[in-house]
N, CA and C atoms of all chains as a GROMACS GRO file, in nm:
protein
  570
    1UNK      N    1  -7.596   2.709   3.551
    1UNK     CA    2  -7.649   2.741   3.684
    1UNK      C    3  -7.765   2.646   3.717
    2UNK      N    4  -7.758   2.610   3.804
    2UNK     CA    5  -7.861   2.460   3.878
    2UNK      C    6  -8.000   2.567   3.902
    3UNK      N    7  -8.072   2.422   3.913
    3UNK     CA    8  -8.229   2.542   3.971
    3UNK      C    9  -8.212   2.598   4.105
    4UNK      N   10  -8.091   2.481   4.173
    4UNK     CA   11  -8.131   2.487   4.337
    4UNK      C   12  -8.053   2.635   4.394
    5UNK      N   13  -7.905   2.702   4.263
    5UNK     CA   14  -7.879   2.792   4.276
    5UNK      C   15  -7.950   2.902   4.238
    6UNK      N   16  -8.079   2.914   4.157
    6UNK     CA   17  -8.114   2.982   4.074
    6UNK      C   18  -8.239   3.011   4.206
    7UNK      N   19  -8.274   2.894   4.287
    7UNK     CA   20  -8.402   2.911   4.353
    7UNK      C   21  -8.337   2.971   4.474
    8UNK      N   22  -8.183   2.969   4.556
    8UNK     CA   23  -8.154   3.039   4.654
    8UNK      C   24  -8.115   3.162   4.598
    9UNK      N   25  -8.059   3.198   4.478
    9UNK     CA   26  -8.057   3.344   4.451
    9UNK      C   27  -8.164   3.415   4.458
   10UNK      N   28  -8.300   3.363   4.395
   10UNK     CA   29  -8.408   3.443   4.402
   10UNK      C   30  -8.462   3.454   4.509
   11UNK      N   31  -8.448   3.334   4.638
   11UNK     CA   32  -8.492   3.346   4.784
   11UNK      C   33  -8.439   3.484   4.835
   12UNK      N   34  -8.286   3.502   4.786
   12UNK     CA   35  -8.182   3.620   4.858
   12UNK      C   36  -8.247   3.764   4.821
   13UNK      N   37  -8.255   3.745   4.694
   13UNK     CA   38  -8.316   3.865   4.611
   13UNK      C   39  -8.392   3.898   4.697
   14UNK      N   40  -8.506   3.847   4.732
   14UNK     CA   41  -8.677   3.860   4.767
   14UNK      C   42  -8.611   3.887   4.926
   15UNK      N   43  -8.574   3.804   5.014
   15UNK     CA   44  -8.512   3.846   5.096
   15UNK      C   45  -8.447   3.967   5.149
   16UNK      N   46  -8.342   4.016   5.099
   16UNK     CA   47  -8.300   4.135   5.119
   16UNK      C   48  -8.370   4.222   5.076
   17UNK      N   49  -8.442   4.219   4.945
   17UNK     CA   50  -8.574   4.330   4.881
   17UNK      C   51  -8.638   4.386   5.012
   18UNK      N   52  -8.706   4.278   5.056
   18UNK     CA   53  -8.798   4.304   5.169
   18UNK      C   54  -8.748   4.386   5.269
   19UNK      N   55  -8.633   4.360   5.332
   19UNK     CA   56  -8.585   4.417   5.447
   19UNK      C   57  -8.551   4.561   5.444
   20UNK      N   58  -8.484   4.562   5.268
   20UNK     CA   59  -8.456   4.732   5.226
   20UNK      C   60  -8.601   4.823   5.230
   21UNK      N   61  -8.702   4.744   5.188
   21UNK     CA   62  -8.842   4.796   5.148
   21UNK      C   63  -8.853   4.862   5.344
   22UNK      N   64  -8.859   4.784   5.324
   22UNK     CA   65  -8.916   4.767   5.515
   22UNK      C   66  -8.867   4.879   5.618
   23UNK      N   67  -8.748   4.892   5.555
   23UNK     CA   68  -8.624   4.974   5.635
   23UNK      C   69  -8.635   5.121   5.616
   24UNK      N   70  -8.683   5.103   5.478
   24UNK     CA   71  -8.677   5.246   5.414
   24UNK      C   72  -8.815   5.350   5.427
   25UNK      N   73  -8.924   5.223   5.454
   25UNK     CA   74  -9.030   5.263   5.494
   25UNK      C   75  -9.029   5.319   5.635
   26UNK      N   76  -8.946   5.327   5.721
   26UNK     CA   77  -8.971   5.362   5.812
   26UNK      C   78  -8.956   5.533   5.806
   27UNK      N   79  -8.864   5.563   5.669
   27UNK     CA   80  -8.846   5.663   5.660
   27UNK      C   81  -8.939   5.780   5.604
   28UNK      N   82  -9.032   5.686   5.569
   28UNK     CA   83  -9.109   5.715   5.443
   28UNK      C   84  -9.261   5.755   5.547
   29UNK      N   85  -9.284   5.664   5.644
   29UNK     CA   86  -9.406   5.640   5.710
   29UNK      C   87  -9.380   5.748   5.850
   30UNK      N   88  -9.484   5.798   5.921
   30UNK     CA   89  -9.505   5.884   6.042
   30UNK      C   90  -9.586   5.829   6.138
   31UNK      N   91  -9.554   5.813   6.287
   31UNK     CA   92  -9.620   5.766   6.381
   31UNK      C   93  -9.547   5.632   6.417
   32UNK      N   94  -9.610   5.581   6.558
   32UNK     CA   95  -9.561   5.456   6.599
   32UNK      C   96  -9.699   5.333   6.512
   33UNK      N   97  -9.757   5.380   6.466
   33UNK     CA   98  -9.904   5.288   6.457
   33UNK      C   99  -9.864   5.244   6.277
   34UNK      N  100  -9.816   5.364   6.212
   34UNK     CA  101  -9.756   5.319   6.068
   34UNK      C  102  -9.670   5.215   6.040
   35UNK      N  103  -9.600   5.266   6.147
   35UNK     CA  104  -9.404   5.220   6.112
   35UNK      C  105  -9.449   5.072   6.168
   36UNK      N  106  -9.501   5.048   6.264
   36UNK     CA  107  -9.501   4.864   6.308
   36UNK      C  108  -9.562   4.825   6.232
   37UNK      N  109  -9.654   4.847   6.087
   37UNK     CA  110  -9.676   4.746   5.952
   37UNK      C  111  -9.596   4.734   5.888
   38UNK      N  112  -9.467   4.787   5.953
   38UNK     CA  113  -9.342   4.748   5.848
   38UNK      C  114  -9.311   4.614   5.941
   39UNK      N  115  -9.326   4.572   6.058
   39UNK     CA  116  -9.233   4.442   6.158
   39UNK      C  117  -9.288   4.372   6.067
   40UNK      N  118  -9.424   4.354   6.032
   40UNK     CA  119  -9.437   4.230   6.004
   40UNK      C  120  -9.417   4.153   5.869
   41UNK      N  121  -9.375   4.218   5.768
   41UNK     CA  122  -9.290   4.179   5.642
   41UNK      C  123  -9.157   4.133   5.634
   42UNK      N  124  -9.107   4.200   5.776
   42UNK     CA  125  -8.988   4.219   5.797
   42UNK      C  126  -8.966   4.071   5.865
   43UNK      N  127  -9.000   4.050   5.941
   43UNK     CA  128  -8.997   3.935   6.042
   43UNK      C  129  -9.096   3.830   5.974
   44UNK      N  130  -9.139   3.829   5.898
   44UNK     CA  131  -9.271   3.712   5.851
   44UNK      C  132  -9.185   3.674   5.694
   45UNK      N  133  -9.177   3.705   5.568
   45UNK     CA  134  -9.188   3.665   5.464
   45UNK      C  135  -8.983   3.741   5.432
   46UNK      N  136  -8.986   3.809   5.486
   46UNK     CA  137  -8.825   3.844   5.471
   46UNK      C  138  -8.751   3.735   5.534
   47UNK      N  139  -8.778   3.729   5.677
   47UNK     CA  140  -8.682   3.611   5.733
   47UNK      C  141  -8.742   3.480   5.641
   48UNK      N  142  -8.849   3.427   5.631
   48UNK     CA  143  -8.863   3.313   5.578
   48UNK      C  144  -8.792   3.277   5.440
   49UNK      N  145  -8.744   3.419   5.364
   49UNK     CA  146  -8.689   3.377   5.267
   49UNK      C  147  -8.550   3.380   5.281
   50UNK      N  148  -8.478   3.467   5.375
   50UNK     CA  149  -8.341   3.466   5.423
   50UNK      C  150  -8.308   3.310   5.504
   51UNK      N  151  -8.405   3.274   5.549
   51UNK     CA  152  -8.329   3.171   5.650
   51UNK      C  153  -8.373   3.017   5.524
   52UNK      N  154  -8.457   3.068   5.438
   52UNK     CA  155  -8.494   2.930   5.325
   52UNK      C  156  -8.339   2.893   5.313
   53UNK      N  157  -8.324   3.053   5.210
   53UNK     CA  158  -8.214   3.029   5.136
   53UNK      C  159  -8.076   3.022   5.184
   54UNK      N  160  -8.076   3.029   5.329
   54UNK     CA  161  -7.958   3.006   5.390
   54UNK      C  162  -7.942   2.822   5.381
   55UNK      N  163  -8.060   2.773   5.435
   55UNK     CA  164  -8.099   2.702   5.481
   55UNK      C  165  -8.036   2.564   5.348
   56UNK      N  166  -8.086   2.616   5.226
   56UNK     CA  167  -8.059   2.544   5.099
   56UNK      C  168  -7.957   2.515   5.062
   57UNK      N  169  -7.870   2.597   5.082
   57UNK     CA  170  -7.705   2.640   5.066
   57UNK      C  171  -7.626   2.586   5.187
   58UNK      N  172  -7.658   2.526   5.293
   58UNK     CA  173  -7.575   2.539   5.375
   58UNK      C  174  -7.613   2.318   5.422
   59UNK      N  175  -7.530   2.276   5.457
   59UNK     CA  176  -7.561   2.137   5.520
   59UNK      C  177  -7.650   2.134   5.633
   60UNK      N  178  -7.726   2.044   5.664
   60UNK     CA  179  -7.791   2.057   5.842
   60UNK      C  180  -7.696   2.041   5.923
   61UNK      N  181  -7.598   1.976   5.926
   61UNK     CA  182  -7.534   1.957   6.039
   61UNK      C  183  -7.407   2.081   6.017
   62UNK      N  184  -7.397   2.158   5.927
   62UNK     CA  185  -7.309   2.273   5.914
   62UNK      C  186  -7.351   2.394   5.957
   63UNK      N  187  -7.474   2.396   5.995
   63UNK     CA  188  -7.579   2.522   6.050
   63UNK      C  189  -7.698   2.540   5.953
   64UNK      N  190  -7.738   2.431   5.866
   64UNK     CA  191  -7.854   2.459   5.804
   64UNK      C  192  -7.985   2.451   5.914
   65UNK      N  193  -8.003   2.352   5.994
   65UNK     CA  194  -8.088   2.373   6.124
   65UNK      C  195  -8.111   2.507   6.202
   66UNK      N  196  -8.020   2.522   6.244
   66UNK     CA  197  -7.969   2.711   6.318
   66UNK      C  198  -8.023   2.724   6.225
   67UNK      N  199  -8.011   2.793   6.062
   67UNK     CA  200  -8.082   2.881   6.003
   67UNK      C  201  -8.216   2.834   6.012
   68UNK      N  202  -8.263   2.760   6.012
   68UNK     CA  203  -8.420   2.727   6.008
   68UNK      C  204  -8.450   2.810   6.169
   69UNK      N  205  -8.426   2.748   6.259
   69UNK     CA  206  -8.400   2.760   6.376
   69UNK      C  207  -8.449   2.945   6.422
   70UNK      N  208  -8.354   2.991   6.374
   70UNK     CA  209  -8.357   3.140   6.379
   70UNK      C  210  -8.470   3.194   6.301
   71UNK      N  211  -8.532   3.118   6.212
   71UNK     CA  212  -8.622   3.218   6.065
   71UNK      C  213  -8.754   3.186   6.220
   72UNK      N  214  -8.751   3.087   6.269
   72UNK     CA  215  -8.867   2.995   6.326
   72UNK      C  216  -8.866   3.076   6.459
   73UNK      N  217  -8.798   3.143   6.513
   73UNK     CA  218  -8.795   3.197   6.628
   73UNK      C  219  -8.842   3.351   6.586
   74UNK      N  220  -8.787   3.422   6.469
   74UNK     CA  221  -8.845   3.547   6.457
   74UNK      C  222  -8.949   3.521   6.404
   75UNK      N  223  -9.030   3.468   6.309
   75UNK     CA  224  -9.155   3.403   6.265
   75UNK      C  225  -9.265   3.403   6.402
   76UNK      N  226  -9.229   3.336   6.508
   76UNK     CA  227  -9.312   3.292   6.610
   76UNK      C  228  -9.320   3.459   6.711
   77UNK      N  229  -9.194   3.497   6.761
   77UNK     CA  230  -9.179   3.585   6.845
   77UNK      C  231  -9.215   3.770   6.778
   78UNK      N  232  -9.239   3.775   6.620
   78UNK     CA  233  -9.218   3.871   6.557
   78UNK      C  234  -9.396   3.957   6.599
   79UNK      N  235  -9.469   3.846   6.581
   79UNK     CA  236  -9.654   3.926   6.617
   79UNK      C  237  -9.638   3.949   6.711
   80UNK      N  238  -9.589   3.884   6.823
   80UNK     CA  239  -9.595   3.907   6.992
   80UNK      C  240  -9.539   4.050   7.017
   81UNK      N  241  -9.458   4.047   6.966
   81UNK     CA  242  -9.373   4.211   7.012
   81UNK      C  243  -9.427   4.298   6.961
   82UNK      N  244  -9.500   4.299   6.797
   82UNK     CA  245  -9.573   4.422   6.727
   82UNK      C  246  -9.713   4.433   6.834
   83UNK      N  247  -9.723   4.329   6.886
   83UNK     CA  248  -9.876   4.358   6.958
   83UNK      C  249  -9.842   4.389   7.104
   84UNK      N  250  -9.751   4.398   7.134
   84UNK     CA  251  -9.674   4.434   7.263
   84UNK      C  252  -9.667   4.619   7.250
   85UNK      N  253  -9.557   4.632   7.112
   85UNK     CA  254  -9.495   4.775   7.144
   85UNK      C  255  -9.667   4.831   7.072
   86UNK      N  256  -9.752   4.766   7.042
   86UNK     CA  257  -9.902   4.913   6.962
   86UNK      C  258  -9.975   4.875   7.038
   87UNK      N  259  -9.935   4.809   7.213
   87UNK     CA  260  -9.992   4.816   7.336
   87UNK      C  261  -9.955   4.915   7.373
   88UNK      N  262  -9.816   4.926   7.406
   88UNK     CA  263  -9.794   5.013   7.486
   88UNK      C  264  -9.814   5.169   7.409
   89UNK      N  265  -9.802   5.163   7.283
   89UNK     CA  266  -9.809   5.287   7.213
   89UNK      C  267  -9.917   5.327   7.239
   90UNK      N  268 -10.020   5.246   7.235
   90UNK     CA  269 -10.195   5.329   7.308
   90UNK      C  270 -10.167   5.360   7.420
   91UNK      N  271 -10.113   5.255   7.518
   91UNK     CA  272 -10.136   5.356   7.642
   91UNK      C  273 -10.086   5.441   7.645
   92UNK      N  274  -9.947   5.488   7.601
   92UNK     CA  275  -9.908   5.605   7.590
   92UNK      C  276  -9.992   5.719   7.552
   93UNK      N  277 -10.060   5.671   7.425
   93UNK     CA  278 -10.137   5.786   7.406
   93UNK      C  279 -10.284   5.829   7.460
   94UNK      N  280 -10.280   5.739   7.547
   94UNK     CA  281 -10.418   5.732   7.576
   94UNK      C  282 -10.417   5.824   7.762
   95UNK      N  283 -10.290   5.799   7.803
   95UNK     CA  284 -10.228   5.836   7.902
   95UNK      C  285 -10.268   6.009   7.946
   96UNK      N  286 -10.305   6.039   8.062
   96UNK     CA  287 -10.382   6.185   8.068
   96UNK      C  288 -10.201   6.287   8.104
   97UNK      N  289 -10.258   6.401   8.002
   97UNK     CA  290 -10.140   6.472   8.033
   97UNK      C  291 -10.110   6.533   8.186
   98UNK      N  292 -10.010   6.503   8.238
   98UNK     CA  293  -9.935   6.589   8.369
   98UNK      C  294  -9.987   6.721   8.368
   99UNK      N  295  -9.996   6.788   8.459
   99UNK     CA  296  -9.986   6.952   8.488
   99UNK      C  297  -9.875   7.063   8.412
  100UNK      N  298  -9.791   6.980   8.459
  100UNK     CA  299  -9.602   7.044   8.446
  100UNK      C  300  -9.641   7.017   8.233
  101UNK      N  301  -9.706   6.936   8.174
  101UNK     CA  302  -9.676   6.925   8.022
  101UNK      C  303  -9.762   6.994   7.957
  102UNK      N  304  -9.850   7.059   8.016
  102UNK     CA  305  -9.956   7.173   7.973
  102UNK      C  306  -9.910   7.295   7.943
  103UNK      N  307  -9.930   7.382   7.829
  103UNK     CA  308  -9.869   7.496   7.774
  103UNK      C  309  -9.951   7.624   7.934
  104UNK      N  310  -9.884   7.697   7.900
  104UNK     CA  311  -9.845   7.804   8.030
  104UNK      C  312  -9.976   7.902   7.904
  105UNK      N  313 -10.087   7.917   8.014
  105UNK     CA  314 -10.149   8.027   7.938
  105UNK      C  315 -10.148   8.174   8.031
  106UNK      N  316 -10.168   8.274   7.947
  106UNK     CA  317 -10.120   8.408   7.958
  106UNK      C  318 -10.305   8.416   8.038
  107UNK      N  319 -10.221   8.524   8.165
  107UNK     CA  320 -10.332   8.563   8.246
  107UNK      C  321 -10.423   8.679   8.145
  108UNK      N  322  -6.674   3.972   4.396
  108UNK     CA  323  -6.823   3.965   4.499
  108UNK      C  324  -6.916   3.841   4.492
  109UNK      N  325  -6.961   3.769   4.602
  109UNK     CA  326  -7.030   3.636   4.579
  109UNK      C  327  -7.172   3.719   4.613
  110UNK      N  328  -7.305   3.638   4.570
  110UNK     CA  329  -7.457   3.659   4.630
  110UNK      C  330  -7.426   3.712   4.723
  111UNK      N  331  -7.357   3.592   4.840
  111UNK     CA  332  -7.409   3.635   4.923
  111UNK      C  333  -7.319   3.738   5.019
  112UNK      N  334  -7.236   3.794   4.982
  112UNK     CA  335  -7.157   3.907   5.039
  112UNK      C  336  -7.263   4.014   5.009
  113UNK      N  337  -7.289   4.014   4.854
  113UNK     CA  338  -7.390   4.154   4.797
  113UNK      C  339  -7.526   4.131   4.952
  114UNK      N  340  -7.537   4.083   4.962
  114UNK     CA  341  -7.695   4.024   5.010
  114UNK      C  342  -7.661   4.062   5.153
  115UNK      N  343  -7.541   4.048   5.184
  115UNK     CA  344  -7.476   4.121   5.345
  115UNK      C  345  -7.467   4.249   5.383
  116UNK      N  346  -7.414   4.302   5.240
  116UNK     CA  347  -7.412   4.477   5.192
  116UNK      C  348  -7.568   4.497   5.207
  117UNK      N  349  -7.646   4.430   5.138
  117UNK     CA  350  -7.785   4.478   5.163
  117UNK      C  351  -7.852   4.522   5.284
  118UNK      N  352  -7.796   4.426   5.370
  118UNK     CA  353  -7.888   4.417   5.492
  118UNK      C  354  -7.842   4.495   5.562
  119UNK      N  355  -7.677   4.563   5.580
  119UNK     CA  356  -7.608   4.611   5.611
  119UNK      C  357  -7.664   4.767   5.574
  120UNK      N  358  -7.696   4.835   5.440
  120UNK     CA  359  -7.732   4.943   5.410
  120UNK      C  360  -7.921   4.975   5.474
  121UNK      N  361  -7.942   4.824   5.535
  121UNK     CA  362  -8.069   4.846   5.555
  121UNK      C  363  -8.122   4.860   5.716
  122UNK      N  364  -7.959   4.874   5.761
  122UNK     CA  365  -7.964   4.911   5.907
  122UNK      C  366  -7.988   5.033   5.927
  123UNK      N  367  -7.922   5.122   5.844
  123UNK     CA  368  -7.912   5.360   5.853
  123UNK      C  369  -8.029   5.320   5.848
  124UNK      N  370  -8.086   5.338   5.794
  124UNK     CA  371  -8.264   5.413   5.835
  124UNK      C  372  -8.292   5.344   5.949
  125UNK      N  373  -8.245   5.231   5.991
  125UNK     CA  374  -8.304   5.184   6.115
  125UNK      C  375  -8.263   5.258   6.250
  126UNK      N  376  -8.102   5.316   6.224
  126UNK     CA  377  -8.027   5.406   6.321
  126UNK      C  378  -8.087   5.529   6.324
  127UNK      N  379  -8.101   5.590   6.210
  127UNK     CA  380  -8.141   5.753   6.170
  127UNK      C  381  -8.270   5.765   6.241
  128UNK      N  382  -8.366   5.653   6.231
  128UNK     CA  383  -8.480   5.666   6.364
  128UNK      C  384  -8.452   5.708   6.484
  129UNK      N  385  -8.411   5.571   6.533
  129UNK     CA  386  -8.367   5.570   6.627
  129UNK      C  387  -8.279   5.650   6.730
  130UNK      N  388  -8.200   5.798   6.653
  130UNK     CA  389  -8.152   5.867   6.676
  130UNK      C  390  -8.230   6.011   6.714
  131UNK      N  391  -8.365   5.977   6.566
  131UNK     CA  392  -8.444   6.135   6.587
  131UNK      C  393  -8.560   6.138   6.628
  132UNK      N  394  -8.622   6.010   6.606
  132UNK     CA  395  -8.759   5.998   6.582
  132UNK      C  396  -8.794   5.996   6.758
  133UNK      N  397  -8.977   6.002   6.772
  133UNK     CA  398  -9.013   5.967   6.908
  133UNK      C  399  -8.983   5.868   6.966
  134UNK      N  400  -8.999   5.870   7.137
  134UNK     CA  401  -8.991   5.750   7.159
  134UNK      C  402  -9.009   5.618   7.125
  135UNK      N  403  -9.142   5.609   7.113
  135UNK     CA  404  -9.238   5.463   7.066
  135UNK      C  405  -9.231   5.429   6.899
  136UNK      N  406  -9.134   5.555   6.859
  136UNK     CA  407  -9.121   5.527   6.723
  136UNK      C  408  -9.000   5.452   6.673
  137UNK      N  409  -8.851   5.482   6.823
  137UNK     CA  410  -8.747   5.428   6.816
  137UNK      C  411  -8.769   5.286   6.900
  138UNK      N  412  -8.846   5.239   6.917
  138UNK     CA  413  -8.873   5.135   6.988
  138UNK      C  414  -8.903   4.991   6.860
  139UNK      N  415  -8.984   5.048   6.768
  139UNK     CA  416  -8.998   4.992   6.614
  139UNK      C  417  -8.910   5.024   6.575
  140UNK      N  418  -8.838   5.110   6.551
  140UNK     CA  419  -8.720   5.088   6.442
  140UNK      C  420  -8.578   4.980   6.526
  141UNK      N  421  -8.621   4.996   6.664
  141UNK     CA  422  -8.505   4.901   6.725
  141UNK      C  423  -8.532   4.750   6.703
  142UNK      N  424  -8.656   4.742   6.692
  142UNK     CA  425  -8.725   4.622   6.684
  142UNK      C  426  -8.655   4.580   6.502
  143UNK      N  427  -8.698   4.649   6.497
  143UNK     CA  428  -8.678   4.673   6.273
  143UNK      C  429  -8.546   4.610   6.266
  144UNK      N  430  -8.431   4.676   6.369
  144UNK     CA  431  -8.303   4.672   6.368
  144UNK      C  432  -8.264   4.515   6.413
  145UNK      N  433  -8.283   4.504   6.492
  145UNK     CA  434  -8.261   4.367   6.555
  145UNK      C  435  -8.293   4.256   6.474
  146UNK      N  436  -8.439   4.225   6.400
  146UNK     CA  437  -8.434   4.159   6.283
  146UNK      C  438  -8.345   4.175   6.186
  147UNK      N  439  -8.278   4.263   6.106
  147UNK     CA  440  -8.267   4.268   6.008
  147UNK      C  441  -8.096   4.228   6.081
  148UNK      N  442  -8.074   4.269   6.190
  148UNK     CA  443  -7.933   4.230   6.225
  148UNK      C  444  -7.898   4.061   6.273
  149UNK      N  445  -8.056   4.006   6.326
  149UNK     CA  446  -8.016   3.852   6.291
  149UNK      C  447  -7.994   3.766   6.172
  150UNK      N  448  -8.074   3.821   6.089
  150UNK     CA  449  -8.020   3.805   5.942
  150UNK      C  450  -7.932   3.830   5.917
  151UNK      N  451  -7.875   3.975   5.902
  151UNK     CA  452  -7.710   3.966   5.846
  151UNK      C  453  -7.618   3.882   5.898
  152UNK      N  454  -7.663   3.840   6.064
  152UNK     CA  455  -7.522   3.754   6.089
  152UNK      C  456  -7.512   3.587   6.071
  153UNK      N  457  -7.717   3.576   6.024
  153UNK     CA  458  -7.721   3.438   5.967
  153UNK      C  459  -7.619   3.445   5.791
  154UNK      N  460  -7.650   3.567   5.725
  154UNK     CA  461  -7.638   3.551   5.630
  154UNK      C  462  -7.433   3.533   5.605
  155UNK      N  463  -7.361   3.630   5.719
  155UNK     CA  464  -7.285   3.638   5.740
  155UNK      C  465  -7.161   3.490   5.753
  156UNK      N  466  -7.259   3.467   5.844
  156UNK     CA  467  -7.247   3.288   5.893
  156UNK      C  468  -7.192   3.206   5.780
  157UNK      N  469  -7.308   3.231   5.675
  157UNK     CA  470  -7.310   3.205   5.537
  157UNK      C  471  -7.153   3.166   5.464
  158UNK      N  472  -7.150   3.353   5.490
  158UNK     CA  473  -7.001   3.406   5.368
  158UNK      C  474  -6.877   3.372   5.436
  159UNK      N  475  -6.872   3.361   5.562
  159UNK     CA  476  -6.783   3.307   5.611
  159UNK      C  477  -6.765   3.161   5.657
  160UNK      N  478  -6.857   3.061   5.621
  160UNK     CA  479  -6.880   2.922   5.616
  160UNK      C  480  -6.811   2.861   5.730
  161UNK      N  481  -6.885   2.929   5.868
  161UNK     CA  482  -6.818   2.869   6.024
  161UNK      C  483  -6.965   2.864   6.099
  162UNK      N  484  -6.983   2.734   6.102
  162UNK     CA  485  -7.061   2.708   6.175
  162UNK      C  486  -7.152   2.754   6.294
  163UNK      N  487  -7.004   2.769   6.379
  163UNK     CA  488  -7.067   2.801   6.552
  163UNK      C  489  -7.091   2.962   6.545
  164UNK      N  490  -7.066   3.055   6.377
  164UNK     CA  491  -7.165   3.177   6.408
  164UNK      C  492  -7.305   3.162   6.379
  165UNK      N  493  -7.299   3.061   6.316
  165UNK     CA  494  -7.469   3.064   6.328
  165UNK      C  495  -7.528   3.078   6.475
  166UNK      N  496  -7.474   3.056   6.591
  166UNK     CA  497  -7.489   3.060   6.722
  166UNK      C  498  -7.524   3.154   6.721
  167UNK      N  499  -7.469   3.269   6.709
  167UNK     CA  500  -7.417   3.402   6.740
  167UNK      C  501  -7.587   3.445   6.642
  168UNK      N  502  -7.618   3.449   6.527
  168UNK     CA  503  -7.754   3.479   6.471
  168UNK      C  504  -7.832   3.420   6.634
  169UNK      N  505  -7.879   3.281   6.659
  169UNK     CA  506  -7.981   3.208   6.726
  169UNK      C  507  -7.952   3.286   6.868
  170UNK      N  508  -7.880   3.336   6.936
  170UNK     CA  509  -7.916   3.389   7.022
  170UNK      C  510  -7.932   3.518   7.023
  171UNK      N  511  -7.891   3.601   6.958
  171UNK     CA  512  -7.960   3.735   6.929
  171UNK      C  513  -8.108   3.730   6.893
  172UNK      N  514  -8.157   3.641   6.782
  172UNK     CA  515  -8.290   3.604   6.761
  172UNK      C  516  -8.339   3.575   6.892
  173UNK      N  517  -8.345   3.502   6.968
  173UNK     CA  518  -8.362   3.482   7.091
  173UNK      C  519  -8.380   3.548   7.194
  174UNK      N  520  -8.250   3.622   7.246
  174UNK     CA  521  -8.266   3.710   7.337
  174UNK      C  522  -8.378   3.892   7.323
  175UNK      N  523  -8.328   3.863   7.203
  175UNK     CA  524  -8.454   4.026   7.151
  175UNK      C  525  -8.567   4.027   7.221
  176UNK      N  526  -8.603   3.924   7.194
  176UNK     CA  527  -8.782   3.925   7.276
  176UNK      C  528  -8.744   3.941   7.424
  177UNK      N  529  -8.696   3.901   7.526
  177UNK     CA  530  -8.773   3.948   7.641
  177UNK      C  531  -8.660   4.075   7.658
  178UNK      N  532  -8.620   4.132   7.560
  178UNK     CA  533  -8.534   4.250   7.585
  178UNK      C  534  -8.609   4.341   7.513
  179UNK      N  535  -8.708   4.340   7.432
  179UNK     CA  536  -8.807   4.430   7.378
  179UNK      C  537  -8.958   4.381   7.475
  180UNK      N  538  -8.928   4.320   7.460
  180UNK     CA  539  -9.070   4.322   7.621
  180UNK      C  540  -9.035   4.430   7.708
  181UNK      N  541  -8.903   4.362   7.824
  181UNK     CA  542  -8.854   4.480   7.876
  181UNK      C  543  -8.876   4.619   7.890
  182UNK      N  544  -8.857   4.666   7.710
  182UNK     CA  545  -8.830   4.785   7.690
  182UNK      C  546  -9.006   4.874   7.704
  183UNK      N  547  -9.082   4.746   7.646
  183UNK     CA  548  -9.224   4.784   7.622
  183UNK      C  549  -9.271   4.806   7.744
  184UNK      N  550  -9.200   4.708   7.884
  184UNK     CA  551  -9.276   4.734   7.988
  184UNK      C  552  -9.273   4.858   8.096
  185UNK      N  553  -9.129   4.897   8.053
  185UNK     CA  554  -9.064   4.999   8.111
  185UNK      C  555  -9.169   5.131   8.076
  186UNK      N  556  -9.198   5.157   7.908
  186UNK     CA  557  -9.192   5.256   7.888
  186UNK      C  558  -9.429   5.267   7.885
  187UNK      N  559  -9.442   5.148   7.893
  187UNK     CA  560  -9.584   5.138   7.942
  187UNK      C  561  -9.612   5.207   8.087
  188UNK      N  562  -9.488   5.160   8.162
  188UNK     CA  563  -9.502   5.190   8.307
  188UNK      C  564  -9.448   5.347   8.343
  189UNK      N  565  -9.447   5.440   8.216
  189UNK     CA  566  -9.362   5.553   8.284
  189UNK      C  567  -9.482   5.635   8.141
  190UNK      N  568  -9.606   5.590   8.084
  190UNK     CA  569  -9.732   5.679   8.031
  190UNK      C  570  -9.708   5.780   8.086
   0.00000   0.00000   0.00000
């Protein structure tokens, strides 16, 4: 077994590790403010090792580019959206309750 | 079984919890796990790309990567605008 197979197996390993970790944590964690410290493992050091090791294995002109391509687009676009949706999750919560969502108190 | 089929199964078993949210959990909570989902589903079809050694799906990964963002913007702006 070559190093260069030995170094995309362990990219895959670490790769998919992450994403199961990540995935499973959502199950594990409560709230919208928990669960989005899972995007960024997920989208930061998971894709970078999924799209490495795609990347190693595959020719540039066969789609090794595209895989770079794609790791480089969730990499860039992955903070923007976690700081997007634990925008909007404050305002949500920050948001004054309606009339109609107030519990009915006894005269 | 090659790597990278196992490594497809992975990502593949690492979608259910992303659904099972998304099915029960709060709003702003299925909004992250859709987010969760969408990553982990451009990967499988880079990785996919892979096991099936055809080029023009790597396409098929790069624009899903792509299009997510202003389709989770979208979703963020919608549900900002309806506090």
């Amino acid at each position: 077994m070559s190093a260069r197979t030995l170094g995309v197996d362990g990219l895959l390993v670490l790769g998919v590790g992450i994403q199961l970790v990540c995935a499973l944590g959502l199950l594990v964690f409560r709230g919208p403010f928990e669960r989005l410290h899972l995007l960024g493992p997920s989208s930061g050091l998971g894709a970078v090792a999924l799209g490495v090791a795609v990347a190693l294995d595959t020719q540039a002109t066969q789609g090794g580019l595209k895989a770079l391509l794609v790791m480089l687009v969730l990499l860039v676009t992955g903070p923007v959206l976690t700081h997007a949706i634990g925008r909007a999750a404050t305002l949500r919560e920050r948001a004054p309750r309606k009339p109609e969502d107030l519990p009915e108190v006894e005269p | 079984m090659s790597a990278w089929e196992l490594a497809a199964l992975g990502l593949l078993v690492a979608l259910m919890p992303c659904g099972l949210v998304c099915a029960r959990a709060p709003t702003m909570d299925r909004l992250v796990a859709l987010q969760l989902a969408t990553n982990i589903a451009s990967l499988l079809l880079l990785v996919l790309a892979r096991v099936y050694e055809r080029s023009i799906y790597f396409d098929v990964a790069l624009v899903l990567a792509v299009l997510s963002f202003p389709g989770t913007l979208l979703f963020v702006r919608l549900l900002e605008r309806h506090a």
